[in-house]
Backbone as a chain_set.jsonl record, in Angstrom:
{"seq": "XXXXXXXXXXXXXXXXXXXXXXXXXXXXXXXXXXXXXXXXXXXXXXXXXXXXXXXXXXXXXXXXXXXXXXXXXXXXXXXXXXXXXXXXXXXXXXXXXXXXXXXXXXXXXXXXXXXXXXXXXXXXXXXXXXXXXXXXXXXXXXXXXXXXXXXXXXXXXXXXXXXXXXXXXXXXXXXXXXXXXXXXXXXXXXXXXXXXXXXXXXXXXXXXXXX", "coords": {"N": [[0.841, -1.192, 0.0], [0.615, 2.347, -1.008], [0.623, 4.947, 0.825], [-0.034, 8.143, 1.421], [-0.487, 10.588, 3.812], [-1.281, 9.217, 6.082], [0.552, 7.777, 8.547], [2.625, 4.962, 8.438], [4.923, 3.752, 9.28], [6.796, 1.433, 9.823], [4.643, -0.555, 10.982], [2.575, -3.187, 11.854], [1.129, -4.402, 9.804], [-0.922, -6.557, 9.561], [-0.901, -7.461, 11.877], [-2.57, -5.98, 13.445], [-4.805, -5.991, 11.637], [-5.46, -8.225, 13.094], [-6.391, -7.543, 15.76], [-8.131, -5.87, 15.081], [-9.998, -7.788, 14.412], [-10.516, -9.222, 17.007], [-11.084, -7.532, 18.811], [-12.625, -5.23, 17.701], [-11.842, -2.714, 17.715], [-9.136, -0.651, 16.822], [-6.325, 1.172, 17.438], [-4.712, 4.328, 16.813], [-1.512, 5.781, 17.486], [-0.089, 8.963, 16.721], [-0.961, 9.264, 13.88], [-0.699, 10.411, 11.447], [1.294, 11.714, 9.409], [3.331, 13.995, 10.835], [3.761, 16.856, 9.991], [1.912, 17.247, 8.144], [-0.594, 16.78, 9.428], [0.214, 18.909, 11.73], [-0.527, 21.263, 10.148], [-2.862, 20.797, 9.007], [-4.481, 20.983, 11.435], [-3.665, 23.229, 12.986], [-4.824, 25.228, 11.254], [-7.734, 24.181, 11.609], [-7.915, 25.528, 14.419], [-6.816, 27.711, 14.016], [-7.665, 28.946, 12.097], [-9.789, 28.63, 11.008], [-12.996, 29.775, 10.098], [-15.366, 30.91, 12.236], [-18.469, 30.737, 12.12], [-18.349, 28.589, 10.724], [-18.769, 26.9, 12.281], [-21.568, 25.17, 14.038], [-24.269, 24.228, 16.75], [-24.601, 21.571, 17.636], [-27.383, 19.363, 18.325], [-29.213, 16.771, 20.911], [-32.042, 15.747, 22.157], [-34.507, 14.693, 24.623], [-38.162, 15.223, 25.236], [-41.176, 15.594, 26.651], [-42.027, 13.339, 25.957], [-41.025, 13.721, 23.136], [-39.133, 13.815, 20.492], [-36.161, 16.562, 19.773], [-34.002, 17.564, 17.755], [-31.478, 19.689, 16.674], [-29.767, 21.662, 14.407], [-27.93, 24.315, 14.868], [-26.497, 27.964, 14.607], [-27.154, 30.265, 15.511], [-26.645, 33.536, 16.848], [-28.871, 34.419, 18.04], [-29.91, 32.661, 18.786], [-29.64, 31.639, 21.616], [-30.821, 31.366, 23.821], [-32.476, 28.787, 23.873], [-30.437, 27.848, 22.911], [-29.337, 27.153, 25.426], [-31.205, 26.255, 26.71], [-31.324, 23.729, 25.205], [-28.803, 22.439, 26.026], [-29.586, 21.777, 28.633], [-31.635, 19.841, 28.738], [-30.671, 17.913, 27.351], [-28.492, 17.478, 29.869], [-30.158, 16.715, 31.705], [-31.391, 14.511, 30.199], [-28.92, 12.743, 30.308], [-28.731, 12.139, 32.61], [-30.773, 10.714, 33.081], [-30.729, 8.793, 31.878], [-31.285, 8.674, 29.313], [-30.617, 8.614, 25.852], [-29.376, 11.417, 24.36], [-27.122, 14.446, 23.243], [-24.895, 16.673, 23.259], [-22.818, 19.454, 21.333], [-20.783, 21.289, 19.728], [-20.461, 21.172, 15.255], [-18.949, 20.661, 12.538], [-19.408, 21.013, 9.175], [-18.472, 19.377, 6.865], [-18.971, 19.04, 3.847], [-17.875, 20.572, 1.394], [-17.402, 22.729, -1.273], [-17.194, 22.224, -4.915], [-13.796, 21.564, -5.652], [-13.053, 23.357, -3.709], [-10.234, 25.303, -1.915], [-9.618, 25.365, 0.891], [-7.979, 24.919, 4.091], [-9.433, 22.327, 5.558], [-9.979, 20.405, 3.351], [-7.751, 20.523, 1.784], [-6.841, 18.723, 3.373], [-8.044, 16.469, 3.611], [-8.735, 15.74, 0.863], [-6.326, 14.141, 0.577], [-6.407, 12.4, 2.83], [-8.812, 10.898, 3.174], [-8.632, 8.878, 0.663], [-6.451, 6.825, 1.903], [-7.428, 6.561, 4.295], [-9.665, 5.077, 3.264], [-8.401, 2.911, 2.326], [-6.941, 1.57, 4.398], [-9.066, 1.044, 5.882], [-10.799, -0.733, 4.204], [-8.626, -2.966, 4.009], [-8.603, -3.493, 7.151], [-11.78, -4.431, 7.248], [-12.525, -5.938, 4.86], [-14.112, -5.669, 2.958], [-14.783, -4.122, 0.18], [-15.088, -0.063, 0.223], [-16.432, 3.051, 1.199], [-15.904, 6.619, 1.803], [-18.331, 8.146, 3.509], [-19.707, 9.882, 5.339], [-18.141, 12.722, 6.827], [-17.216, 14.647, 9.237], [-16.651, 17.48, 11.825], [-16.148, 17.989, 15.205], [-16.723, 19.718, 18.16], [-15.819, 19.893, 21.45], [-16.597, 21.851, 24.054], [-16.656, 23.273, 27.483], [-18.921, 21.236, 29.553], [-20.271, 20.003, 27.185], [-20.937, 16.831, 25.7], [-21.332, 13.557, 24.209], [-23.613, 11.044, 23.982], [-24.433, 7.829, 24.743], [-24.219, 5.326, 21.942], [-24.144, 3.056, 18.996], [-24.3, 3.268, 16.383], [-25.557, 1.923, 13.821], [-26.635, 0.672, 11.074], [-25.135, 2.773, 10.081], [-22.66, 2.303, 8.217], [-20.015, 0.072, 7.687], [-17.668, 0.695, 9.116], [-16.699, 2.927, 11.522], [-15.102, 6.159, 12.523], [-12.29, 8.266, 14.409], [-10.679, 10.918, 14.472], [-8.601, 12.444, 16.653], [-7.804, 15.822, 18.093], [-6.952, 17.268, 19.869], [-4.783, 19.54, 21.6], [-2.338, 18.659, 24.158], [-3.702, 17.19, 25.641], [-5.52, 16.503, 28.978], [-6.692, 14.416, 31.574], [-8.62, 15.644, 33.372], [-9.885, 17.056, 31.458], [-11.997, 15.533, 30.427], [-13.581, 13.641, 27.717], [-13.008, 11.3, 26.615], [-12.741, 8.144, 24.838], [-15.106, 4.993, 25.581], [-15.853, 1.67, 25.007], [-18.363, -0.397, 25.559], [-19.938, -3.299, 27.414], [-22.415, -5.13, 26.013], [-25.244, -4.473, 28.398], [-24.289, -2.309, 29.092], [-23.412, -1.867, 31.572], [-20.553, -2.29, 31.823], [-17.682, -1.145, 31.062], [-15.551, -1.946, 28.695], [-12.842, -0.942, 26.959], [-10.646, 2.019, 26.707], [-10.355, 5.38, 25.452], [-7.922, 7.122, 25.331], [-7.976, 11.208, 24.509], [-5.887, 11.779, 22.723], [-3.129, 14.05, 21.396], [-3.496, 14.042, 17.595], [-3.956, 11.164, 17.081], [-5.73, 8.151, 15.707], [-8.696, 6.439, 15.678], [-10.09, 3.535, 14.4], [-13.081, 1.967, 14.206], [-15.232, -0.687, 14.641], [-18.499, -1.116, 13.286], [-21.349, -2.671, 14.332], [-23.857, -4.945, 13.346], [-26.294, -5.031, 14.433]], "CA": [[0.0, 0.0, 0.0], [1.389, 3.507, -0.726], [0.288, 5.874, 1.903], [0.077, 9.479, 1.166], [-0.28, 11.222, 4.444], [-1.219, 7.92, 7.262], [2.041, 7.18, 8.615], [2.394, 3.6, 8.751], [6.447, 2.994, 8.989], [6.906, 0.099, 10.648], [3.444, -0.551, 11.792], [2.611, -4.037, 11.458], [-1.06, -4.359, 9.143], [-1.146, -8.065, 9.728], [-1.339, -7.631, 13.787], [-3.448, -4.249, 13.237], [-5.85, -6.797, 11.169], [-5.439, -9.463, 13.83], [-6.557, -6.823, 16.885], [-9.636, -5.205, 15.086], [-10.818, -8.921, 13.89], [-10.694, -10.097, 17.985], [-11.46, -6.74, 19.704], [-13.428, -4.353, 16.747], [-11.373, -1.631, 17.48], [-7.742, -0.19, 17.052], [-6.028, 2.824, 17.958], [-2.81, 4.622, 16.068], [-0.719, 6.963, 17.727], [1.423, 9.432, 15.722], [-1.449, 8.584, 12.901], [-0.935, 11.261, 10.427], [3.041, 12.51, 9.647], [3.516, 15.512, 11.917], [4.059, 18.629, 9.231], [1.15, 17.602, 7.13], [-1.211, 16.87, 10.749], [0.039, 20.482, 12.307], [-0.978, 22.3, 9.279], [-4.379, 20.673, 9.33], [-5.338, 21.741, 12.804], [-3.803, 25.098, 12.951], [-5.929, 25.566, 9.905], [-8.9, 24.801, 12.726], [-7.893, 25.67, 15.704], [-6.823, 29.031, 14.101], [-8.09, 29.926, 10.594], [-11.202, 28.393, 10.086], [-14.044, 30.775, 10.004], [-16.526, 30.33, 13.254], [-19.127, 30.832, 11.947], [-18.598, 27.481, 10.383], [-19.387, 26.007, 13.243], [-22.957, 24.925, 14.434], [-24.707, 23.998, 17.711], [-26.097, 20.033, 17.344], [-27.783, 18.539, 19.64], [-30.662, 15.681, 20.697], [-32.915, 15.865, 23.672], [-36.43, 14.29, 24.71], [-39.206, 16.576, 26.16], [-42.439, 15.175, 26.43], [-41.561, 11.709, 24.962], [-40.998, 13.855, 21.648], [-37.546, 13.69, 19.934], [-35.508, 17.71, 19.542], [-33.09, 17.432, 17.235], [-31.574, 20.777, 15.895], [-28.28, 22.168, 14.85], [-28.611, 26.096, 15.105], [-25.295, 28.283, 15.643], [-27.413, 31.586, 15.152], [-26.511, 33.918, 18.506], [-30.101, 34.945, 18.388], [-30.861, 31.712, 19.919], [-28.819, 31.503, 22.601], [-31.986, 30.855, 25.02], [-32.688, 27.577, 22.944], [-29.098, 26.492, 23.087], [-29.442, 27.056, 26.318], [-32.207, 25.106, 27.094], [-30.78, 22.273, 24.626], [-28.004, 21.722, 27.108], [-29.9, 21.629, 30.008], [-32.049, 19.057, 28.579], [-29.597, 17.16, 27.255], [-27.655, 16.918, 30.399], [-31.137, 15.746, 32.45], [-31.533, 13.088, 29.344], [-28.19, 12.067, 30.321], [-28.516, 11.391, 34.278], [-32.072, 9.762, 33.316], [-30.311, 7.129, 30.931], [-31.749, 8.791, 27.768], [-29.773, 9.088, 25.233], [-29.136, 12.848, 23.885], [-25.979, 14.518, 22.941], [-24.904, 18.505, 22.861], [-21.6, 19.562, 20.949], [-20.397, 21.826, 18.108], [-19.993, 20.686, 14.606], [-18.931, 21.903, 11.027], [-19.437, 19.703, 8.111], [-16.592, 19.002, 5.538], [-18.793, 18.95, 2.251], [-17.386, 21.888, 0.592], [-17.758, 22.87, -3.148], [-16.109, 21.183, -5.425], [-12.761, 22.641, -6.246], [-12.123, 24.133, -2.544], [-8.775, 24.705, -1.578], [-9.336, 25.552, 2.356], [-7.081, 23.55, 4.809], [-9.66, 21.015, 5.402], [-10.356, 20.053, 1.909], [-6.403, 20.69, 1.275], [-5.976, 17.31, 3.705], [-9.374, 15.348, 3.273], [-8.634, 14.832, -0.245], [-5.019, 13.1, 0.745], [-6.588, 11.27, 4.335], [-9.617, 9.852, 3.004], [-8.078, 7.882, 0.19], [-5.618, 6.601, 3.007], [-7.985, 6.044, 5.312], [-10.82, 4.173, 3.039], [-7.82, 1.848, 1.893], [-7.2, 1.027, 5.486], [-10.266, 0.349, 6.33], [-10.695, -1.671, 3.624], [-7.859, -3.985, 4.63], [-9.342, -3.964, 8.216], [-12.961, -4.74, 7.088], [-12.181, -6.914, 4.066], [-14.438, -5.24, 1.56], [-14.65, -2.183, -0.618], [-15.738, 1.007, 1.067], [-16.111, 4.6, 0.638], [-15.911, 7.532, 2.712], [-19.77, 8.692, 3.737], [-19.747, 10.967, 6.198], [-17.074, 13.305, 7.435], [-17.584, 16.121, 10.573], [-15.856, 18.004, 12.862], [-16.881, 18.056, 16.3], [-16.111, 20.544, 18.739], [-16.599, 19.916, 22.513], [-16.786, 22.731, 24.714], [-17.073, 22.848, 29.124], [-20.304, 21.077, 29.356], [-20.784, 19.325, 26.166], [-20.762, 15.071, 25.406], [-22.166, 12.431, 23.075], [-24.184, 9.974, 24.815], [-23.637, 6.083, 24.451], [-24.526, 4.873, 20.626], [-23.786, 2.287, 18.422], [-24.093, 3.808, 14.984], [-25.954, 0.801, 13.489], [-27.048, 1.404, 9.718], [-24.198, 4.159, 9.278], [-22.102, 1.35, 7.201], [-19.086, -1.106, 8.18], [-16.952, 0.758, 10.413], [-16.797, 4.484, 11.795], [-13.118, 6.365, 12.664], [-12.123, 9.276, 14.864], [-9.074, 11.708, 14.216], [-8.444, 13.511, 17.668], [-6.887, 17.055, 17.43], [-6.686, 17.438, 21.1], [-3.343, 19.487, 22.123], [-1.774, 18.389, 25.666], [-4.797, 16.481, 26.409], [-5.318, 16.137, 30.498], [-7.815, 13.284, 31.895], [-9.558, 16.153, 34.045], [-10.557, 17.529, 30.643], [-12.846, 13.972, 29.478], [-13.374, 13.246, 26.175], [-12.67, 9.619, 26.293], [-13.814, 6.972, 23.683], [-15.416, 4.051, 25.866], [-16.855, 0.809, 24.421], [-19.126, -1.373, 26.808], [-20.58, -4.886, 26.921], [-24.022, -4.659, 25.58], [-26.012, -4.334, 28.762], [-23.92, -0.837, 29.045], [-22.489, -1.808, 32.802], [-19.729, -2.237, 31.83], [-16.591, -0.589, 30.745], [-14.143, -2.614, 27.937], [-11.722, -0.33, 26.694], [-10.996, 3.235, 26.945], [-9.235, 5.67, 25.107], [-7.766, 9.045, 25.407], [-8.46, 11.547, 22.883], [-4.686, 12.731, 22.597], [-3.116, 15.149, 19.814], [-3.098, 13.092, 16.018], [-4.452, 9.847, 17.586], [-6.575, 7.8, 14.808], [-9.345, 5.238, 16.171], [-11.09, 3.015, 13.988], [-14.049, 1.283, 15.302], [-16.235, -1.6, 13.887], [-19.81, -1.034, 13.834], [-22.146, -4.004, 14.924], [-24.921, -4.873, 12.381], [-27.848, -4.896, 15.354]], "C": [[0.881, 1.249, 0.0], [0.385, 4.878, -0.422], [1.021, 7.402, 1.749], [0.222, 10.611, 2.211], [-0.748, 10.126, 6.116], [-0.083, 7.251, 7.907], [1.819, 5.828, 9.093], [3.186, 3.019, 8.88], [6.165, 1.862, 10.341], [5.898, -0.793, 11.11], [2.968, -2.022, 10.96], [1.045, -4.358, 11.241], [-1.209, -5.651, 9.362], [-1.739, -7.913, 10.828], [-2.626, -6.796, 13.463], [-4.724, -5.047, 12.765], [-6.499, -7.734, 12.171], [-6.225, -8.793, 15.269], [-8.131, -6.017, 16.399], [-10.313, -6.357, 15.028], [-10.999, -9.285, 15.779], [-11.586, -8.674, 19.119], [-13.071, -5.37, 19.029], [-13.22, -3.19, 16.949], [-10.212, -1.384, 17.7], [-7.43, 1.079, 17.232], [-4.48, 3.087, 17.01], [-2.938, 5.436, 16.716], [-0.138, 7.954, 17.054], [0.391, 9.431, 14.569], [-0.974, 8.953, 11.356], [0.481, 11.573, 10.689], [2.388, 13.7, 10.076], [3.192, 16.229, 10.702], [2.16, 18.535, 9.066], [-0.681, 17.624, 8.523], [-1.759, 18.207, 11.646], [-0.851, 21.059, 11.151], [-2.456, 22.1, 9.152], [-5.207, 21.363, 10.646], [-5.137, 22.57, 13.23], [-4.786, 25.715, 12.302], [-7.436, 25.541, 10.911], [-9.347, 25.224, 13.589], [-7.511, 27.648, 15.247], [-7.187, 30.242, 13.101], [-9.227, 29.743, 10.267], [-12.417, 29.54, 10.787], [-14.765, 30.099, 11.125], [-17.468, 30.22, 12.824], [-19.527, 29.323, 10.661], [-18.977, 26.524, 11.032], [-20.943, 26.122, 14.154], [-23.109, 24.128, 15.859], [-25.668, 22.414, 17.22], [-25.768, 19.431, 18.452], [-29.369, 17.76, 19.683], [-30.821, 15.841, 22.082], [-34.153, 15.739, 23.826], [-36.772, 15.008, 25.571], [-40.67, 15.848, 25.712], [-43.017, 13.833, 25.962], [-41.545, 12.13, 23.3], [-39.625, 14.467, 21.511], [-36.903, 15.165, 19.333], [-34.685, 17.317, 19.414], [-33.071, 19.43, 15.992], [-29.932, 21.752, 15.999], [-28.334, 24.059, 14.283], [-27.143, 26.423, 15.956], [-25.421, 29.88, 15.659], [-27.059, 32.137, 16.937], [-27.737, 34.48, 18.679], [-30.651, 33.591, 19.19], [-30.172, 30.992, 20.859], [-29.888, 30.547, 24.393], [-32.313, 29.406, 24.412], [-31.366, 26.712, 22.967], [-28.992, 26.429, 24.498], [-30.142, 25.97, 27.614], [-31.947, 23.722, 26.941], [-30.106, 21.131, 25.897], [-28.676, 21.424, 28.238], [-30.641, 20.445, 30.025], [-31.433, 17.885, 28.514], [-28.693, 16.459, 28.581], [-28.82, 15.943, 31.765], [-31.105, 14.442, 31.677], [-30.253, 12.034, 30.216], [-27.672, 11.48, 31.987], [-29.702, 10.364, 33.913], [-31.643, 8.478, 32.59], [-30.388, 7.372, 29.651], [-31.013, 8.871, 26.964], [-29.794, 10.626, 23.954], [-27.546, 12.984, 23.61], [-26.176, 16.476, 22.861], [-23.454, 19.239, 22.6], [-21.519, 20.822, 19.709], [-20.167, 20.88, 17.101], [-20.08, 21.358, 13.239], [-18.88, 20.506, 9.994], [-18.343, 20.517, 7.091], [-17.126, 18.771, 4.797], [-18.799, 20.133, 2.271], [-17.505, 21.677, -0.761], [-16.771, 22.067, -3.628], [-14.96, 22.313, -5.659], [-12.24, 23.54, -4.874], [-11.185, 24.224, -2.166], [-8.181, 25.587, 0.262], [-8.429, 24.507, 2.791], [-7.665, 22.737, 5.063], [-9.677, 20.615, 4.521], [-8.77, 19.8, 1.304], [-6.275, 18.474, 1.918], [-7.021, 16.353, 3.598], [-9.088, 14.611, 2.397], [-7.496, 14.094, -0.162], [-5.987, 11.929, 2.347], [-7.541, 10.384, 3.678], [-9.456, 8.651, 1.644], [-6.784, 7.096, 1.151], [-6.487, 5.658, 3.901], [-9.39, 5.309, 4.444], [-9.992, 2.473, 3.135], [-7.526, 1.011, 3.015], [-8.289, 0.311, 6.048], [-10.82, -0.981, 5.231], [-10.289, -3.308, 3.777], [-8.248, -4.731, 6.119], [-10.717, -4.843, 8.063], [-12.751, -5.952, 6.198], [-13.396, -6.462, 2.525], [-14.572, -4.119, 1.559], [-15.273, -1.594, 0.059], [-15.439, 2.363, 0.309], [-16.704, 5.284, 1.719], [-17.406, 7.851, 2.725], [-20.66, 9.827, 4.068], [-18.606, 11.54, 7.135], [-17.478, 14.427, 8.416], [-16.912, 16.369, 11.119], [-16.449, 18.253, 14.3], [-16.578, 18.99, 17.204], [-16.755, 20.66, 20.367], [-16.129, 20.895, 24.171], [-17.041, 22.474, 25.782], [-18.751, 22.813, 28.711], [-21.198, 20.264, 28.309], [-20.167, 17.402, 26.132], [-21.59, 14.907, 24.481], [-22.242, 11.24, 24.199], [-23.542, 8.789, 23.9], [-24.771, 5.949, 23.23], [-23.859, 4.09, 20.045], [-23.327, 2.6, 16.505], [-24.763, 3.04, 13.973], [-26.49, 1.109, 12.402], [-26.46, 2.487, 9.478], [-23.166, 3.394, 8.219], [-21.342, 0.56, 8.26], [-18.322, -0.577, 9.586], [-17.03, 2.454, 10.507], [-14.804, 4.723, 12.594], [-13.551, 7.544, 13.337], [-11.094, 9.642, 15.152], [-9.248, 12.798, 15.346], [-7.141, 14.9, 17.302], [-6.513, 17.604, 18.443], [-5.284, 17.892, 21.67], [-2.834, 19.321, 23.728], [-2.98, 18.154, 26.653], [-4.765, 16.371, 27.864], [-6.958, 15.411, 30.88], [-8.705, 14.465, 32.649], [-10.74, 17.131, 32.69], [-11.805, 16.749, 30.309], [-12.669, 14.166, 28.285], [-12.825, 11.89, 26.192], [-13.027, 8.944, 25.167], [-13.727, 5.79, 24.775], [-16.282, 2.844, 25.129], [-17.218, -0.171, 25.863], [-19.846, -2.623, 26.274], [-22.39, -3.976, 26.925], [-25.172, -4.236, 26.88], [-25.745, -2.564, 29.383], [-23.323, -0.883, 30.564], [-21.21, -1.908, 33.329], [-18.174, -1.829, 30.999], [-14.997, -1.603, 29.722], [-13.063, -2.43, 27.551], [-12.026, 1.599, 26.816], [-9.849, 3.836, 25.989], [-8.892, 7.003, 25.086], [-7.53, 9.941, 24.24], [-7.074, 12.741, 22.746], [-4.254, 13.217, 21.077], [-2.834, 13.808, 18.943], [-3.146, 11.219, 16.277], [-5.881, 9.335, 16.64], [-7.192, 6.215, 15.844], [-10.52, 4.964, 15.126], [-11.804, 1.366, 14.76], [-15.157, 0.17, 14.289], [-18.066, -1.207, 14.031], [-20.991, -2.375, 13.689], [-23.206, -3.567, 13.648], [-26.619, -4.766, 13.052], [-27.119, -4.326, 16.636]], "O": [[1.793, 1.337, 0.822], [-0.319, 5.55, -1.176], [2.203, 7.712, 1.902], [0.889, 11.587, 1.868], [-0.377, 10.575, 7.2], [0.101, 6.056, 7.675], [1.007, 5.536, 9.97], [3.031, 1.802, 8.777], [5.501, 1.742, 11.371], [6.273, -1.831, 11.655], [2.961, -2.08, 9.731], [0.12, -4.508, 12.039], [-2.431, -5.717, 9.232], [-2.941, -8.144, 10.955], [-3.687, -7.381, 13.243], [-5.744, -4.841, 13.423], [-7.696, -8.021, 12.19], [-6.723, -9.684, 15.958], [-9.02, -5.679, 17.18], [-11.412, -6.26, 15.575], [-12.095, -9.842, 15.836], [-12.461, -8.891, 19.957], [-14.032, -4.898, 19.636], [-14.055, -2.368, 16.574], [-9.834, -1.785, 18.801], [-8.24, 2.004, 17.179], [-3.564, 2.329, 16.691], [-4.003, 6.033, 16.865], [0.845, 7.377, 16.589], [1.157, 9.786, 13.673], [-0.88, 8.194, 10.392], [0.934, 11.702, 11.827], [1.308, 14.219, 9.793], [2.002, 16.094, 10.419], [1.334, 19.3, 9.563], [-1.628, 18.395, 8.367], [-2.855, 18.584, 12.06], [-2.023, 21.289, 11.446], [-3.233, 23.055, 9.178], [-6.235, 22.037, 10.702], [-5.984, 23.109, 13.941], [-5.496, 26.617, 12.746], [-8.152, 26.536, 11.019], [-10.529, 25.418, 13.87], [-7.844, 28.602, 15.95], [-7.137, 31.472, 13.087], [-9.814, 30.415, 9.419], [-12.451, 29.92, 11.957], [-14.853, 28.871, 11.114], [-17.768, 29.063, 13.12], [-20.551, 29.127, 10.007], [-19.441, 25.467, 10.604], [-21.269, 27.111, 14.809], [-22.169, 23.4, 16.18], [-26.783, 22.223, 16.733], [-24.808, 19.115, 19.154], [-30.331, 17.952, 18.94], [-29.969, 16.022, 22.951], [-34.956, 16.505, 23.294], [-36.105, 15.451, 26.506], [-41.063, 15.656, 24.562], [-44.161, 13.464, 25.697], [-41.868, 11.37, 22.387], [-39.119, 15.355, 22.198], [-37.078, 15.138, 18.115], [-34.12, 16.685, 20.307], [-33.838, 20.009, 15.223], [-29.283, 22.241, 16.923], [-28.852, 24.608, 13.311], [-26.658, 25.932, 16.976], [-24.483, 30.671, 15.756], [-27.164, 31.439, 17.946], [-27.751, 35.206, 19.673], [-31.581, 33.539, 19.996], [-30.15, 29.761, 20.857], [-29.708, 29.758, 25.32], [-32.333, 28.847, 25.508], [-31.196, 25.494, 23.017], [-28.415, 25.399, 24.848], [-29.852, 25.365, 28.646], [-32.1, 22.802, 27.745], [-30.393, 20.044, 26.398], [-28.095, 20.577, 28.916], [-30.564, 19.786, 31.062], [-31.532, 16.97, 29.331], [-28.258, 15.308, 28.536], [-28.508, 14.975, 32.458], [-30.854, 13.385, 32.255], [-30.49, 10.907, 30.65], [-26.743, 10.775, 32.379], [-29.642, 9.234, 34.397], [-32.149, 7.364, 32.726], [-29.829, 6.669, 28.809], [-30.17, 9.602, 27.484], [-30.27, 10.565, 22.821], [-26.775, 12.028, 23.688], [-27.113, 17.216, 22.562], [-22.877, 19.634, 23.613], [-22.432, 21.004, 18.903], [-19.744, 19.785, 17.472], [-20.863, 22.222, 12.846], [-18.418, 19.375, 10.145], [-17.799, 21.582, 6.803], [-16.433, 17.996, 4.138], [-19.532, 20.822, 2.979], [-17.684, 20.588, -1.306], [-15.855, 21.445, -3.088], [-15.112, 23.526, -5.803], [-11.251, 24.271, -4.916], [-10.761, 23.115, -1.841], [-7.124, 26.076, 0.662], [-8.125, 23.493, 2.162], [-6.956, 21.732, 5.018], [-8.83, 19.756, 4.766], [-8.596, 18.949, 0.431], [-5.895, 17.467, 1.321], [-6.607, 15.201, 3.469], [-9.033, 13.384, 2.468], [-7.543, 13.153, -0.954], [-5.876, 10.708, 2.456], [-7.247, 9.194, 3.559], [-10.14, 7.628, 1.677], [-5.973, 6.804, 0.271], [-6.345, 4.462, 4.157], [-10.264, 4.968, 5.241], [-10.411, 1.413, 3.6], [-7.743, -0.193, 2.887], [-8.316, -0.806, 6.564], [-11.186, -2.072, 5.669], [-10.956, -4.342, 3.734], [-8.255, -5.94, 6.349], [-10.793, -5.897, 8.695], [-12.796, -7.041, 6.77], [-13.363, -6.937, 1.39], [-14.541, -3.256, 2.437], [-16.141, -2.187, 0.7], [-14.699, 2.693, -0.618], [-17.638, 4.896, 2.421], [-17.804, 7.79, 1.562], [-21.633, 10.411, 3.592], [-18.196, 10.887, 8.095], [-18.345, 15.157, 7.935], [-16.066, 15.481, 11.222], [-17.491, 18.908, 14.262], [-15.454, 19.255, 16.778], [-17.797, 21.259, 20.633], [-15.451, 20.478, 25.11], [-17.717, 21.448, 25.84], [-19.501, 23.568, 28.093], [-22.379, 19.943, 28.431], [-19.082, 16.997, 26.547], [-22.381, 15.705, 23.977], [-21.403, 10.728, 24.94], [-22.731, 8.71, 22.976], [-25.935, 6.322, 23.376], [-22.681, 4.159, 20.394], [-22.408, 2.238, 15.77], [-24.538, 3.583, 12.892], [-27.094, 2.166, 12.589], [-27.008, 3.301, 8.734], [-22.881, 4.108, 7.258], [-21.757, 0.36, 9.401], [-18.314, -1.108, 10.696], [-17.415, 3.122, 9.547], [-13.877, 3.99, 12.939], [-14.682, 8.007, 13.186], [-10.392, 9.031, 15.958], [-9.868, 13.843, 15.146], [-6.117, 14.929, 16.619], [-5.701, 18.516, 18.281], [-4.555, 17.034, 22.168], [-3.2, 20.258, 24.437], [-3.238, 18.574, 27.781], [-3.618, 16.034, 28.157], [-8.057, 15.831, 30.519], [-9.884, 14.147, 32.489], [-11.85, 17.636, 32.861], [-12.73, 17.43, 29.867], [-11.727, 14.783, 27.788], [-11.922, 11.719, 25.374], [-13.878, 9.533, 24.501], [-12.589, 5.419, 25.063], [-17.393, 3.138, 24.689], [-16.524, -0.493, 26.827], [-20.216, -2.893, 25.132], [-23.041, -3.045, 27.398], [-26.124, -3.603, 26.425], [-26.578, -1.818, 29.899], [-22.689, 0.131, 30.857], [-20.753, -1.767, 34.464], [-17.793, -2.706, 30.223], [-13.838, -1.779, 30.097], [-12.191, -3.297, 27.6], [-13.073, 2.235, 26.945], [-8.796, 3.263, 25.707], [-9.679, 7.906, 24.801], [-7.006, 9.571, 23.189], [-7.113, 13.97, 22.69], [-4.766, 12.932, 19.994], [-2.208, 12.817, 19.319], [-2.486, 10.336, 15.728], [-6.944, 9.944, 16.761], [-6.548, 5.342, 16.426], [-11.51, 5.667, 14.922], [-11.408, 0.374, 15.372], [-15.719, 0.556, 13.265], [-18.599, -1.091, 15.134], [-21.233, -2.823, 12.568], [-23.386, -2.463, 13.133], [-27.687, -4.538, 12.485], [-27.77, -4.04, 17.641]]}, "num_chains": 1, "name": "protein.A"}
């Protein structure tokens, strides 16, 4: 395989195959070569336009399902509310979620810094997955997430999003009092299987269950 911006020196794809097939999820360190990595997340951490970023979030009220991503500052009382809901959903068991996020389809022909490294990662990262999964794939859905004091993603499976799902942390000098973890649990949700910390240029791909 020749790898365009996934650093993969030494990294043994046999085991890597052998560890998603027994567990259904792996982790890379280091994932992305450094230069081409920094330049991506300076690009979001310090150039990208805010106003690219949106307020989504899920929260039950009444036994009826609010879903709504809104990053207008006129509705500040509404995002307000979101969270508050959201974080009752999430003592009661429900599952909700309340985060920033900016979507990555752009026009064709864009030549912002995400779009600069998308078009090198996601041929990289389908071909990987590929090899992990064992058949053809294609990229689906790409996002950026952005989680702010106060914000999570409840516990989900992803089930009808396709074969496997991935997450590229951008996190600089990560500290455990921050959270942001990735946990997977045995199905009745009591329990805790792996964990992982969402440190800078850390790639996790994850299998997704068919039920």
């Amino acid at each position: 395989m020749n790898w365009e911006v996934i650093k993969f020196t030494n990294l043994d794809l046999e085991g890597l195959k052998q560890e998603f097939d027994e567990k259904g999820v792996v982790t890379l360190d280091n994932a992305i070569e450094p230069t081409v990595f920094e330049e991506f997340s300076t690009f979001v951490r310090e150039e990208m336009p805010d106003w690219w970023w949106i307020y989504n979030y899920v929260y039950w009220e009444n036994g009826e399902k609010v879903h709504e991503d809104n990053g207008s500052p006129s509705n500040v009382g509404s995002i307000l509310k979101a969270k508050h809901m959201a974080h009752q959903n999430l003592i009661d068991g429900v599952f909700s979620y309340h985060y920033s996020r900016a979507n990555l389809s752009h026009i064709k022909g864009c030549e912002c810094g995400i779009c600069a490294f998308t078009s090198k990662f996601h041929p990289d990262l389908t071909a990987l997955c590929e090899y992990l999964v064992g058949i053809d794939l294609r990229v689906d859905e790409t996002f950026l997430n952005r989680y702010d004091e106060g914000d999570f993603n409840g516990i989900h499976n992803d089930v009808g999003k396709g074969a496997c799902a991935f997450v590229l942390h951008m996190t600089k000098d990560w500290k455990p009092l921050y959270g942001g973890e990735f946990f997977t649990y045995t199905d009745d949700r009591n329990t805790i299987t792996s964990s992982v910390a969402p440190s800078y240029n850390k790639l996790v791909i994850m299998l997704i269950p068919d039920e």
